[in-house]
C-alpha positions as CSV (number, residue, x, y, z in Angstrom):
1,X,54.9,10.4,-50.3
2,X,53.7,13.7,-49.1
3,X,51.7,13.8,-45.6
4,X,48.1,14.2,-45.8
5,X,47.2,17.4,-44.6
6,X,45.7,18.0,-41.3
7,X,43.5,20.8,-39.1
8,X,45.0,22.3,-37.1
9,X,43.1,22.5,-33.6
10,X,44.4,25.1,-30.6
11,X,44.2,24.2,-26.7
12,X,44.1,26.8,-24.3
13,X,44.4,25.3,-20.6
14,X,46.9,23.6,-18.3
15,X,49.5,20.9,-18.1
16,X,49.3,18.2,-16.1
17,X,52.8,16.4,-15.2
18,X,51.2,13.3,-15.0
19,X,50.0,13.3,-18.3
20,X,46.5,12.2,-18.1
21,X,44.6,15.4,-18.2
22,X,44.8,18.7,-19.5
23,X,47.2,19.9,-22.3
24,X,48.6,16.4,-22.7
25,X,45.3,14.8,-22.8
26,X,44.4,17.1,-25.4
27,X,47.4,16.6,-27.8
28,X,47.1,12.9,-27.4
29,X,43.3,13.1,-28.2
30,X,44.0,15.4,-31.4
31,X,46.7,13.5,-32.6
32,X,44.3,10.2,-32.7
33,X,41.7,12.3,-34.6
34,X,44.3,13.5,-37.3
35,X,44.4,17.0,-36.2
36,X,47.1,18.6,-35.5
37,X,47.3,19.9,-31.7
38,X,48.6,23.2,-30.9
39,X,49.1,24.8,-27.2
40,X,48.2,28.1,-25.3
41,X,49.3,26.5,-21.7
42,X,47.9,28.9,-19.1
43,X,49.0,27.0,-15.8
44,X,51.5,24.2,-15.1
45,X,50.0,22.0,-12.2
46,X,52.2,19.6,-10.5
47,X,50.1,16.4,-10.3
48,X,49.5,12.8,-10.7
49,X,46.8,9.9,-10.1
50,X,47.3,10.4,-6.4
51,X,46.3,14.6,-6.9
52,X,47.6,18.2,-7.5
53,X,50.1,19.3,-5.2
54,X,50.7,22.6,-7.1
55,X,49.5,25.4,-9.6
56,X,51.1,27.9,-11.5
57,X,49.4,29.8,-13.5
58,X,51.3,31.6,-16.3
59,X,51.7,35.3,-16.6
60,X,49.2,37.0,-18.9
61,X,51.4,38.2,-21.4
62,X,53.2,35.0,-21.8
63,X,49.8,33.5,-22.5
64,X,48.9,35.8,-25.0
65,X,52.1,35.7,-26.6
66,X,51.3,31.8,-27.0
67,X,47.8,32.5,-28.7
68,X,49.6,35.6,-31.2
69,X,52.4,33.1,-32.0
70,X,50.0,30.5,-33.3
71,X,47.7,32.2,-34.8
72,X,50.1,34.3,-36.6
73,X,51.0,31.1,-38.3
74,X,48.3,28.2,-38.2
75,X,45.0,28.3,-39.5
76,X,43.1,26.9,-37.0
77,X,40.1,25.5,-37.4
78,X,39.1,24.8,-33.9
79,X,39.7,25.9,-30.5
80,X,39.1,24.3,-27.3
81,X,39.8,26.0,-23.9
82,X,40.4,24.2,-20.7
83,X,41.8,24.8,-17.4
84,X,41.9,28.9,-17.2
85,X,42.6,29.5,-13.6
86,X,41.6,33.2,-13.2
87,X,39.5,35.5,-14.1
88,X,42.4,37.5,-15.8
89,X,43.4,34.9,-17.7
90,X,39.2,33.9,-18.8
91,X,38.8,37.6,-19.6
92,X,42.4,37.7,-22.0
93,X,41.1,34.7,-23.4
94,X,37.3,35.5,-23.9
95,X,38.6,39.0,-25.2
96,X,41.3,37.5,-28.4
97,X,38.6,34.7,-29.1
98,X,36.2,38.1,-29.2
99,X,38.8,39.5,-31.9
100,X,39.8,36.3,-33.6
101,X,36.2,35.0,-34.1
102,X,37.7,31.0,-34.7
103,X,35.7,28.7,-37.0
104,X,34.8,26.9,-33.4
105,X,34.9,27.0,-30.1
106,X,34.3,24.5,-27.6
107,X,34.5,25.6,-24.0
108,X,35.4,23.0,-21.3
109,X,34.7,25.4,-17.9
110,X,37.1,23.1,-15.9
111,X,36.8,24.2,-12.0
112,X,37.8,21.3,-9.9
113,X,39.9,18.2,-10.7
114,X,38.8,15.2,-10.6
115,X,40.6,14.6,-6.7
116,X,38.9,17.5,-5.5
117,X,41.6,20.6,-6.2
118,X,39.9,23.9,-7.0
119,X,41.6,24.8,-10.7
120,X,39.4,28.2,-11.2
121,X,39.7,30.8,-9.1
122,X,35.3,31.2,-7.3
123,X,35.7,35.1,-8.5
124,X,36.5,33.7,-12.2
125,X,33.3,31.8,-12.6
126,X,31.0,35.6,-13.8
127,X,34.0,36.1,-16.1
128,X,33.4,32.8,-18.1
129,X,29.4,33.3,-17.7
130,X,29.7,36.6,-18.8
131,X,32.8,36.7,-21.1
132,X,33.3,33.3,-22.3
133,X,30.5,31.2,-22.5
134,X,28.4,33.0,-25.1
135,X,31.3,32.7,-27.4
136,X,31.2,29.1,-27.5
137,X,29.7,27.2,-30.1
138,X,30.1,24.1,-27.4
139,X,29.7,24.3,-24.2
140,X,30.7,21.2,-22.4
141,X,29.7,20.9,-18.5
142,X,30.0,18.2,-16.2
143,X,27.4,17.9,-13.6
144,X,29.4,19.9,-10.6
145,X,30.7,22.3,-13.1
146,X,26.8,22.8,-14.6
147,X,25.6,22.8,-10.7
148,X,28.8,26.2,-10.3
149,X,27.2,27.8,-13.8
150,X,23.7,27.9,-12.4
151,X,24.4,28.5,-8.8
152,X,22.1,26.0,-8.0
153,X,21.7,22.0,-7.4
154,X,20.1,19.8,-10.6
155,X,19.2,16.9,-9.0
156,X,16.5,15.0,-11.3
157,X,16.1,18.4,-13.2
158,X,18.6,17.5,-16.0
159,X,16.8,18.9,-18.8
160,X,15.6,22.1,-16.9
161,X,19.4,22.7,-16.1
162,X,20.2,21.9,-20.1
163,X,17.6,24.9,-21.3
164,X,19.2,26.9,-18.4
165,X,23.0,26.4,-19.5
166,X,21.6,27.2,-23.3
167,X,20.0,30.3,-22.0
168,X,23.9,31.8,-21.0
169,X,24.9,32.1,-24.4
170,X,26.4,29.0,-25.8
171,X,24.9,27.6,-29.2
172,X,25.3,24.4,-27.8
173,X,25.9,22.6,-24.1
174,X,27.2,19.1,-24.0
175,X,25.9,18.3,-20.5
176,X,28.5,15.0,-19.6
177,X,27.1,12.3,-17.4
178,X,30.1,10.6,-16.2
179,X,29.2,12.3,-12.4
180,X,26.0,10.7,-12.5
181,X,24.6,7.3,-11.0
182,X,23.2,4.3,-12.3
183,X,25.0,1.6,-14.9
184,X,25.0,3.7,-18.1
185,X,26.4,7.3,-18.8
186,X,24.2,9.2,-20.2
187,X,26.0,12.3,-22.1
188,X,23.2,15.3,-23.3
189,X,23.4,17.6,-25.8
190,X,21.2,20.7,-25.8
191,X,20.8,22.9,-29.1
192,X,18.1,24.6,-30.8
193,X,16.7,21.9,-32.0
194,X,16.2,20.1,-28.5
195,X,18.5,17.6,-26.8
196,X,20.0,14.5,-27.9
197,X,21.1,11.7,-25.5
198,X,24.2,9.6,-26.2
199,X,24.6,6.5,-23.6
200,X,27.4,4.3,-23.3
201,X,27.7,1.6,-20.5
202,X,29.6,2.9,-17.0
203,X,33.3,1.7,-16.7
204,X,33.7,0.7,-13.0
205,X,36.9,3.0,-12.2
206,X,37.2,6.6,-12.3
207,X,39.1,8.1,-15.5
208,X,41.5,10.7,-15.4
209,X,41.5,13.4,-17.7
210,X,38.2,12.4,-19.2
211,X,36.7,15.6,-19.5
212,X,39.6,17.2,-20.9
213,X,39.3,14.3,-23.4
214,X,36.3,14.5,-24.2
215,X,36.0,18.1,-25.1
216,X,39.2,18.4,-27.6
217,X,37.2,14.9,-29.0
218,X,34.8,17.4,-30.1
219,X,37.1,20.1,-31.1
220,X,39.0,17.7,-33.1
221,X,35.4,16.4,-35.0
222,X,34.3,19.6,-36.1
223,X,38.0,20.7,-37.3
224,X,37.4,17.8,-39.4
225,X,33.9,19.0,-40.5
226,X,31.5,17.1,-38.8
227,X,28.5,19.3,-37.6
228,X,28.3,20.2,-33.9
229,X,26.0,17.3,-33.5
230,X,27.9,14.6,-34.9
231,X,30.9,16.0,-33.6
232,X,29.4,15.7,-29.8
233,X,28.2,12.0,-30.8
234,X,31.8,10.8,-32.5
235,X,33.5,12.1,-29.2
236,X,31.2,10.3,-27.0
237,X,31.4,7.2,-28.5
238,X,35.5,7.3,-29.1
239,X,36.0,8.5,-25.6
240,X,34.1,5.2,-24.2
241,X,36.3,3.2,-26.4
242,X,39.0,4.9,-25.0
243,X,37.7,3.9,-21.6
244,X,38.0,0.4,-22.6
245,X,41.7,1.0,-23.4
246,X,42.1,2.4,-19.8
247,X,45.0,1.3,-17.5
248,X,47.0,2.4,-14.3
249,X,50.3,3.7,-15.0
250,X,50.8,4.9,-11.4
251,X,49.8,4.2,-8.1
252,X,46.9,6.0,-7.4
253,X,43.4,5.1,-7.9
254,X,43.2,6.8,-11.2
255,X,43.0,4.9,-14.9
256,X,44.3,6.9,-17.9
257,X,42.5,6.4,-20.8
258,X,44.1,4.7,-23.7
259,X,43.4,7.7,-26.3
């Protein structure tokens, strides 16, 4: 029997050696959705549930030698960028997604890991406003990450901050509401057509990688040709199942989520 043929979707971003975030989480998540994953790593971080205890980001022509390889041979039909460290590496990046013009884009503007290590450089953040971001056809923030775009604090303003995060380029924001309080998440999406709110009850332990996850959930969706809309609200609703999969492989506080 011949294998079904699959999308192929591209990660640009970092590897975690733990293996609950970044590249790894991404691969995992595509492999789930019946893409097929393919890497750009721009940093290797040495880290685990406890934390990072190192970065090293890659040299800028080995990561651009990564993107050339695959798309020399791949089609890809969507590409999801993660941890990018520096504003180099956001400016090589924003400049070959520029020339490549992918199907999709879904930008993840991972800063700071979930135990509190900075993962993008402060100077780096006007090189994804200005470069990056109105590239993407998804956008997807947390609330501390929304709180760095803006330069400002949200509060109860969520929707004010959504129009906001539209207004920098993107086509679309997923605004995630994991950093939120109360007893559900409440995910938002933000287009032209207005905002859409996907909730899922709040699992009472703090997921690794769930960001990461939840962004190459959406890349994988529309590689597979749901719109951007459906494709934010298959993610959302496969991550908190993943959630409920969740365990502790280590001995820090941190659940990976069973992708």
């Amino acid at each position: 029997m011949q294998p079904t043929n699959k999308p192929n979707t591209l990660t640009i971003a970092g590897s975690d050696s733990g293996g609950g975030a970044g590249i790894q989480a991404d691969l995992k998540t595509f492999h789930s959705l019946g893409t097929h994953g393919l890497t750009a790593i721009t940093a290797v971080t040495s880290q685990n549930t406890r934390g990072v205890t190192a970065v090293h980001p890659l040299p800028q022509g080995h990561v651009r030698s990564q993107i050339d390889a695959v798309f020399a041979d791949f089609p890809i039909a969507a590409v999801k960028t993660g941890m990018l460290g520096s504003a180099a590496t956001t400016r090589l990046v924003a400049t070959d997604m520029r020339r490549r013009q992918p199907a999709w884009l879904v930008v993840d503007p991972v800063m700071i890991a979930t135990s509190g290590a900075r993962l993008l450089d402060e100077n780096a953040i006007e090189a994804l406003i200005d470069r990056l971001v109105p590239l993407a056809d998804i956008l997807t923030p947390n609330l501390p990450e929304a709180e760095a775009l803006l330069g400002r604090s949200i509060g109860r303003a969520i929707d004010e901050a959504g129009a906001d995060l539209l207004a920098l380029g993107a086509r679309g924001v997923l605004l995630k509401g994991g950093h939120a309080k109360g007893n559900e998440v409440i995910d938002r999406y933000y287009d032209e057509t207005g905002v859409t709110e996907i909730r899922h009850p709040r699992h009472p332990f703090e997921g690794h990688g769930s960001g990461c996850t939840l962004a190459s959930a959406v890349a994988a969706h529309l590689a597979r040709g749901k719109s951007p809309q459906a494709a934010v609200r298959a993610a959302s609703t496969w991550v908190n199942k993943a959630f409920g999969r969740a365990w502790k492989p280590g001995g820090g506080a941190a659940y990976v989520l069973g992708h």
